[in-house]
C-alpha positions in Angstrom: 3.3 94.6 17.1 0.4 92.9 19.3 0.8 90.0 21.3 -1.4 88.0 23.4 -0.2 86.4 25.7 -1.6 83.2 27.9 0.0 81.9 31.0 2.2 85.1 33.3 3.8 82.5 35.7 7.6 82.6 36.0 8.8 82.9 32.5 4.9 84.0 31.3 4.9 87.2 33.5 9.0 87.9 32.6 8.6 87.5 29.0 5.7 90.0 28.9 7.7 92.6 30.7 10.4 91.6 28.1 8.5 92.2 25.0 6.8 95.2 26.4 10.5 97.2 27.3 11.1 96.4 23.3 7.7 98.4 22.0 5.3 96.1 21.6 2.1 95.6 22.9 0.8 92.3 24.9 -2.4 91.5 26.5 -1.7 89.3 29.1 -4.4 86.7 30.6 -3.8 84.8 33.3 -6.0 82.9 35.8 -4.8 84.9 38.7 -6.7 88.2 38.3 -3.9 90.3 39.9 -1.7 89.7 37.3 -4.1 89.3 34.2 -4.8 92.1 32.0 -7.8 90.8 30.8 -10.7 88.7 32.7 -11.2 85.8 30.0 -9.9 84.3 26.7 -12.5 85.6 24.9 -11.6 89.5 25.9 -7.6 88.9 25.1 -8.9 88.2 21.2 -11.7 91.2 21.5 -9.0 93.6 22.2 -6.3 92.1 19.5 -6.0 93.5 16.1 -6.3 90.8 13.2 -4.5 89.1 12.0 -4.0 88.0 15.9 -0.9 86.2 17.4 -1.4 84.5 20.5 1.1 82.7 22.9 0.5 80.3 25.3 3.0 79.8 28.3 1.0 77.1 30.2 2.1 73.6 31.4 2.8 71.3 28.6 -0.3 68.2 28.2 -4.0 68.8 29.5 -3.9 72.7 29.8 -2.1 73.3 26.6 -5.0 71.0 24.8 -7.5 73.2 26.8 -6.2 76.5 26.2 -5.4 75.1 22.9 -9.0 73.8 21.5 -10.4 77.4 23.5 -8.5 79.7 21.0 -9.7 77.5 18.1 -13.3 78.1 18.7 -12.1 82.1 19.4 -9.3 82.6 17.3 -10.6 83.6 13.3 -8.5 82.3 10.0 -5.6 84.1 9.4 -4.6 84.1 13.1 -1.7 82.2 14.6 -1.2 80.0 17.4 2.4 80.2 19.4 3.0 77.1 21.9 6.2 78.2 23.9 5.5 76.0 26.7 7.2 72.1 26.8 4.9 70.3 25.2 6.2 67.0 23.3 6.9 67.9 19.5 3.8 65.0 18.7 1.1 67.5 20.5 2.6 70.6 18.1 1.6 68.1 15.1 -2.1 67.3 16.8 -2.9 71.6 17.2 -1.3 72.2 13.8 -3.4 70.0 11.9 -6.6 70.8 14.0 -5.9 74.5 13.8 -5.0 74.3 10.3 -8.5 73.0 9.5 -10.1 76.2 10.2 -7.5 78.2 9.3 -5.7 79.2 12.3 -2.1 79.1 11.7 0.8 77.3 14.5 3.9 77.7 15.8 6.4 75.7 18.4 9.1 77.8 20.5 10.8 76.3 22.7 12.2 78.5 24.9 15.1 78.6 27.4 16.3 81.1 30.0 14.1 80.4 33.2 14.0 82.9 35.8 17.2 84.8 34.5 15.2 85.4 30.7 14.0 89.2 31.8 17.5 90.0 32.3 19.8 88.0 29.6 17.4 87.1 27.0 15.8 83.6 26.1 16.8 81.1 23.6 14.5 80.4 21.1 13.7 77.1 18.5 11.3 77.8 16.8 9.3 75.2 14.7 6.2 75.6 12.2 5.8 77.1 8.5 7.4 80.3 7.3 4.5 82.4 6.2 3.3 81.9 10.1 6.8 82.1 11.4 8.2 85.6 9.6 5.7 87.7 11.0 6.2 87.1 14.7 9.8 87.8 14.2 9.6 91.4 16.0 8.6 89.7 18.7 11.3 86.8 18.9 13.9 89.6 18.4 12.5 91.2 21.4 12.9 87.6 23.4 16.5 86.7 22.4 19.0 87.8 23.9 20.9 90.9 22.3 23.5 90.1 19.7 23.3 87.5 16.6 23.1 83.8 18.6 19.6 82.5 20.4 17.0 82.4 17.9 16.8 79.9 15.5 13.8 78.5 13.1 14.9 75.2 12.8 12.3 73.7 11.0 8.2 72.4 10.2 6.1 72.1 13.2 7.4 70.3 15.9 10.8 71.0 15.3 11.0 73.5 17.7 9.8 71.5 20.8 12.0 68.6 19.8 15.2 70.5 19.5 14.5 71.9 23.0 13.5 68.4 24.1 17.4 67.6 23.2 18.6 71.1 24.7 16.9 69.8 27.6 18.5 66.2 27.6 21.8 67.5 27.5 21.6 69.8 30.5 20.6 66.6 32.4 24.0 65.1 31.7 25.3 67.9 32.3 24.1 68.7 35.5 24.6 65.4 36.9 28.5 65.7 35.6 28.7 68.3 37.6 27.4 66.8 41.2 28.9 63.9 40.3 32.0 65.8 40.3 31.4 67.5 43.4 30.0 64.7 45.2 33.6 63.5 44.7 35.6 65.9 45.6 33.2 66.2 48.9 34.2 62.9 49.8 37.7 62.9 49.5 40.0 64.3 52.8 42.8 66.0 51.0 40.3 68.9 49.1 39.7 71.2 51.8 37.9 74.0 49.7 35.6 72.0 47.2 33.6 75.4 46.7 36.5 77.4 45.6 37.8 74.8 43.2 34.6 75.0 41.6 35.2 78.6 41.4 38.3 77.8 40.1 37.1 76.6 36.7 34.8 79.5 36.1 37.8 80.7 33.9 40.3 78.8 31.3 39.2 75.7 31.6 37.1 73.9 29.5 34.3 72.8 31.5 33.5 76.1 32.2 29.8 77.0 31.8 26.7 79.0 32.9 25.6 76.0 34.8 29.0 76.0 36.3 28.8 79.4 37.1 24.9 78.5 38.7 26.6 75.4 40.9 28.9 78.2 42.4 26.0 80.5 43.4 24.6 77.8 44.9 27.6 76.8 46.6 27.6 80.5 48.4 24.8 80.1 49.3 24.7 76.7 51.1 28.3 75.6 51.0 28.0 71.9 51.5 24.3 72.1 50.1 23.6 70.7 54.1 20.2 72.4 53.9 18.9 70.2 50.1 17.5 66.9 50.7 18.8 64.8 47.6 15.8 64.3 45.1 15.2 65.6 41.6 12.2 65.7 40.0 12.2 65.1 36.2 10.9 67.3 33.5 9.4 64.9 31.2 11.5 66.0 28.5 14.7 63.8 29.8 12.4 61.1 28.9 11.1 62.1 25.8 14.6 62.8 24.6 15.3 58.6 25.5 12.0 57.5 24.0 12.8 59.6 20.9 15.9 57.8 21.2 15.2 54.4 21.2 12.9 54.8 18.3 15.7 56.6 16.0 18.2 54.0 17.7 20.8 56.8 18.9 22.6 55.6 21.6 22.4 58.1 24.3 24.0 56.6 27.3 25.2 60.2 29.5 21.4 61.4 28.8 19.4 58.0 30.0 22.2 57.2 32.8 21.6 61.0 33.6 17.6 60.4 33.8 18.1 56.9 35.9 20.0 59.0 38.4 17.2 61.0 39.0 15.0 58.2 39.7 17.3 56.8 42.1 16.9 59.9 43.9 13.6 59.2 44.9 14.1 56.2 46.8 15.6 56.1 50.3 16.5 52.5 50.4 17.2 51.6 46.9 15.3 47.7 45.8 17.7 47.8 42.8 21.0 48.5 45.6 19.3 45.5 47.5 19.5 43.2 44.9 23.0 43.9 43.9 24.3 43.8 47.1 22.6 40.5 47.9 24.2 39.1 44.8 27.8 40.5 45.4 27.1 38.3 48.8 26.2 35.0 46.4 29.0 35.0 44.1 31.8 36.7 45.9 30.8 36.3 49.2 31.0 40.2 50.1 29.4 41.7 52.9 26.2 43.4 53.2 24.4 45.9 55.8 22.2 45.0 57.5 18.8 47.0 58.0 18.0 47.9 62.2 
């Protein structure tokens, strides 16, 4: 089948190569003309067959609106829209409805796989109605990865981009489970070989994982990760997932405590860590450091 395809960044440019090495077709536009196929919008829908499918792969907020309302004023009825970027799941519900007015059909994927998605597949959750979600199923078949797990439609529009949303807040805990972990074991004089005990629970155990499996290539690569500074940026969807949260009141304490970490990260001298310790001095009379 055709594809267009909006946005040939990381995963943009990968996924086209992946759909491509399955059969199908994809006109690619991007705002880098070296990697574009096509010089504008407008010529990616000249060139596609109707009824046209066309994905857009660009940062989630202001350019997915743009790109967005664009493809409405191009885009004919009958044709369908395919957000697979991270927008929040309220956005899919604003372009569905707006689309839907002129007949323009719309679909949420969110997608997972990152860099490694050319070579093992993407997961796929897919939200949006069935008569606009059953005919782009050649091409989601093309994007998963090979066997009978990583493509699911689980449900109306929005649906898709939420259920990443969660995918998304469970790798934060996740993550920071893991350097918490290691920042331990770091710490401690009687582990000698905190790299290779990592390794050791690549197999048997039951933390074992592909993010595992990431924190050891990582680990051969920098072995006491000397040469990272220690600051992590946040997605946006880590604090979705609490807001969403807090307004279905479902306790999530690993998730948010996994999202405060990361804002912690930011600052060198901690106000929070100033006020605790100057209270720890009040009541129990411990000591505190002072600054040069």
């Amino acid at each position: 089948m055709q594809l267009g395809l909006i946005g040939l960044g990381k995963m943009g440019g990968n996924m086209r190569e992946r759909i491509r090495r399955a059969g199908h077709t994809v006109i690619g536009y991007d705002r880098n003309p070296e990697v574009s196929d096509v010089k504008s919008l407008a010529e990616l829908v000249e060139k596609l067959d109707a009824p046209r499918h066309v994905w857009v792969m660009v940062p989630a907020g202001t350019a997915t609106q743009t790109v967005v309302d664009e493809l409405g004023d191009l885009l004919s009825p009958g044709d369908t829209v395919i957000d697979g970027g991270n927008s929040r799941w309220t956005d899919d519900e604003k372009h569905a409805a707006a689309l839907g007015i002129k007949g323009i059909g719309f679909v949420d994927a969110g997608v997972s796989g990152g860099v490694w998605g050319l070579q093992n597949g993407y997961a796929l959750m897919v939200g949006g109605d069935k008569q606009h979600v059953e005919p782009l199923k050649p091409v989601f078949d093309a994007l998963k990865p090979e066997g009978p797990y990583g493509y699911v439609h689980a449900g109306r529009v929005g649906a898709g981009h939420f259920s990443k949303m969660v995918h998304n807040g469970i790798e934060y805990a996740m993550m920071q489970a893991y350097a918490e972990g290691w920042e331990l074991l770091e710490k401690v004089h009687s582990v000698e070989n905190v790299r290779e005990v990592f390794r050791s629970w690549q197999e048997g155990t039951v933390i074992r994982s592909w993010l595992l499996d990431l924190a050891v290539n990582a680990l051969d690569e920098d072995e006491h990760l000397e040469k990272l500074r220690g600051y992590a940026e946040d997605s946006g969807e880590g604090r979705w997932t609490v807001e969403a949260a807090i307004d279905n009141a479902v306790p999530l304490p690993a998730i948010t405590a996994s999202l405060f970490a990361r804002f912690a990260s930011r600052q060198d001298d901690s106000p929070q860590m100033k006020m605790i310790a100057a209270l720890r001095n009040q009541f129990g009379g411990h000591a505190v450091e002072k600054k040069d």
